[in-house]
C-alpha positions in Angstrom: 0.0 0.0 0.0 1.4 3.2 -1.0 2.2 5.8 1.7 0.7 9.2 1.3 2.7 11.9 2.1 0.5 14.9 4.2 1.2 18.5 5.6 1.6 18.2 9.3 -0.2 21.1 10.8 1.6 23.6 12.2 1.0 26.4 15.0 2.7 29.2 15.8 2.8 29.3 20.1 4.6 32.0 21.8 6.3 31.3 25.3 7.7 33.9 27.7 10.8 32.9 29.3 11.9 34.0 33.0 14.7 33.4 35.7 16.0 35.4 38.9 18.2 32.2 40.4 21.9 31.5 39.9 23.0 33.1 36.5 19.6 34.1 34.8 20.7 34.8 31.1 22.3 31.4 31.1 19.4 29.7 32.5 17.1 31.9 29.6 19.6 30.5 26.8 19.7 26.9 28.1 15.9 27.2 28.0 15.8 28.2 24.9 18.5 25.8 23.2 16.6 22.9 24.9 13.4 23.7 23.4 14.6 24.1 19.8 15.8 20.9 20.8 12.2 19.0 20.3 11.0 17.4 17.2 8.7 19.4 15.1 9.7 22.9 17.0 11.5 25.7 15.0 11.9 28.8 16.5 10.7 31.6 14.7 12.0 35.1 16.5 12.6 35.8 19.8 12.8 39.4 21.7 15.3 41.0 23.3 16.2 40.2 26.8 14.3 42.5 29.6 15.4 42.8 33.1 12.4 43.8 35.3 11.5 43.5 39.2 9.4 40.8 40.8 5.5 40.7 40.3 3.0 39.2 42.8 5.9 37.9 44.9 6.5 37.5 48.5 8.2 40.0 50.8 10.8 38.3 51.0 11.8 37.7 47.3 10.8 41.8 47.1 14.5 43.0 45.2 15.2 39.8 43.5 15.1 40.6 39.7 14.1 38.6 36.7 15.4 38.5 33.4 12.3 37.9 31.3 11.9 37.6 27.5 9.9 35.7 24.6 10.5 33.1 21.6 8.2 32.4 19.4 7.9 29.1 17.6 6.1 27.2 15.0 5.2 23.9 16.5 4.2 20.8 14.9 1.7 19.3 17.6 -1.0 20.0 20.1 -1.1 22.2 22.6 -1.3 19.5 25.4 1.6 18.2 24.0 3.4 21.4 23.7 2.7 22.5 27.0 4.0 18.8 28.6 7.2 19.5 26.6 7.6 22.7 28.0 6.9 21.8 31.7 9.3 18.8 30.9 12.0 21.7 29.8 11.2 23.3 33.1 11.7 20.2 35.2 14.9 19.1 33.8 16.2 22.9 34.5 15.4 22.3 38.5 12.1 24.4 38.4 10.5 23.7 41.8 7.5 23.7 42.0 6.6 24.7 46.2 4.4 25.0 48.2 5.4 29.2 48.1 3.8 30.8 45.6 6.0 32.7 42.9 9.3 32.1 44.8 12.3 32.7 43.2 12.7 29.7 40.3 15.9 29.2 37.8 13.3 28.8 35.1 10.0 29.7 34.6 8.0 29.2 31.4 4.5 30.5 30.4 2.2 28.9 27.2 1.4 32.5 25.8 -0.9 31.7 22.8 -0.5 28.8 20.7 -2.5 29.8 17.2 -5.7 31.0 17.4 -6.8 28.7 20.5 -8.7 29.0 23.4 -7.9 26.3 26.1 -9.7 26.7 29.5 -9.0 24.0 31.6 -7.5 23.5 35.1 -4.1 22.9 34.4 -3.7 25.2 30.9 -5.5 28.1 29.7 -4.7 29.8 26.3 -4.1 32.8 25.8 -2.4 33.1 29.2 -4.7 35.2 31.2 -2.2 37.6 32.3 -1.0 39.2 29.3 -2.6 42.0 29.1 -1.4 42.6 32.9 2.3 42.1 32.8 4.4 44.6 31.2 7.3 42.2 31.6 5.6 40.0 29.4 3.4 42.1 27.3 6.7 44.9 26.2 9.0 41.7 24.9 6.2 40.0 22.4 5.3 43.7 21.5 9.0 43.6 19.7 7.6 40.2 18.0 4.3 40.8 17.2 2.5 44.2 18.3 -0.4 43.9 16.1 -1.3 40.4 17.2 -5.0 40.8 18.3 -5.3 37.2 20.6 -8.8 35.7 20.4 -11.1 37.0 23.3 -8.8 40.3 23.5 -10.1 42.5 20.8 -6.7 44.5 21.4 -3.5 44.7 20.2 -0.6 43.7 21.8 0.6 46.9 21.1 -2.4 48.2 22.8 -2.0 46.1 26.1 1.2 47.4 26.5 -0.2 51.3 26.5 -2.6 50.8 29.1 -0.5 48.6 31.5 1.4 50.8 34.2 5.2 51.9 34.1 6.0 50.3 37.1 7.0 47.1 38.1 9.8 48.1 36.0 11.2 46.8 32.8 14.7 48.0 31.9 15.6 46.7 28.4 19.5 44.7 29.0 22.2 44.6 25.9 22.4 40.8 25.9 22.0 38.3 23.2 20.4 34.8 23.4 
């Protein structure tokens, strides 16, 4: 029987990178390397690297800094996949996962938007609610993508970024990755 050969869908899924433990644009470019490194992934663009202080965090971890960016990718599965692969990317970079919420991690890796979906389930939700909240994530995929209007939005990213405030701040770094 003769094999067919058929397009394999692709999407295009954007993921924001972040790290404030041990050397933080290492941890970003291992991140990155490693999930380039999965079959059917290419990387498409990525943004410039940001450093910006901690949101929703602790006291204690008050002063700690990120360094934050995003990659975008065209991905050749589905977005339960996708997202297993990147928590696996997380786990094999010593991501702990507490019982503190938002404490200081060596990797941390958010699902941004993966096509034109709309997951809402417990463990994964697409596009990741907080976009259009966090400057640190929001002023990086502006450099990628700022008139990407994400379904359920109805705004530009270029728009979320004018109406979300200055601070927690977001200093732009001279590093590559």
């Amino acid at each position: 029987m003769p094999v067919l050969n058929c397009a394999v869908m692709k999407s295009e899924a954007a993921i924001s990178f972040g790290s404030n433990v041990r050397d933080r644009h290492a941890n970003l470019c291992k991140a990155l390397k490693r999930l380039q490194q999965i079959e059917g992934v290419k990387l498409l663009c990525k943004s410039l690297i940001y450093e910006t202080e901690p949101v929703d965090v602790p006291a204690e971890f008050q002063g700690i800094p990120f360094f934050n960016a995003v990659a975008i990718f065209s991905v050749e599965t589905d977005v339960e996949e996708w997202s297993t692969a990147v928590h696996a990317v997380e786990d094999e970079m010593l991501r702990v996962r507490g019982e503190q919420r938002n404490a200081p991690r060596t990797i941390d890796l958010d699902l941004l938007y993966f096509g034109n979906l709309i997951v809402n389930k417990p463990h994964l939700r697409i596009p990741h609610p907080q976009i259009a909240s966090r400057r640190f994530v929001c002023e990086p995929l502006s450099l990628l993508r700022p008139q990407l209007i994400l379904p359920n939005t109805g705004k530009t990213i270029l728009q979320m970024l004018e109406l979300i405030p200055q601070t927690p701040s977001v200093r732009l770094l001279d590093l590559q990755w």
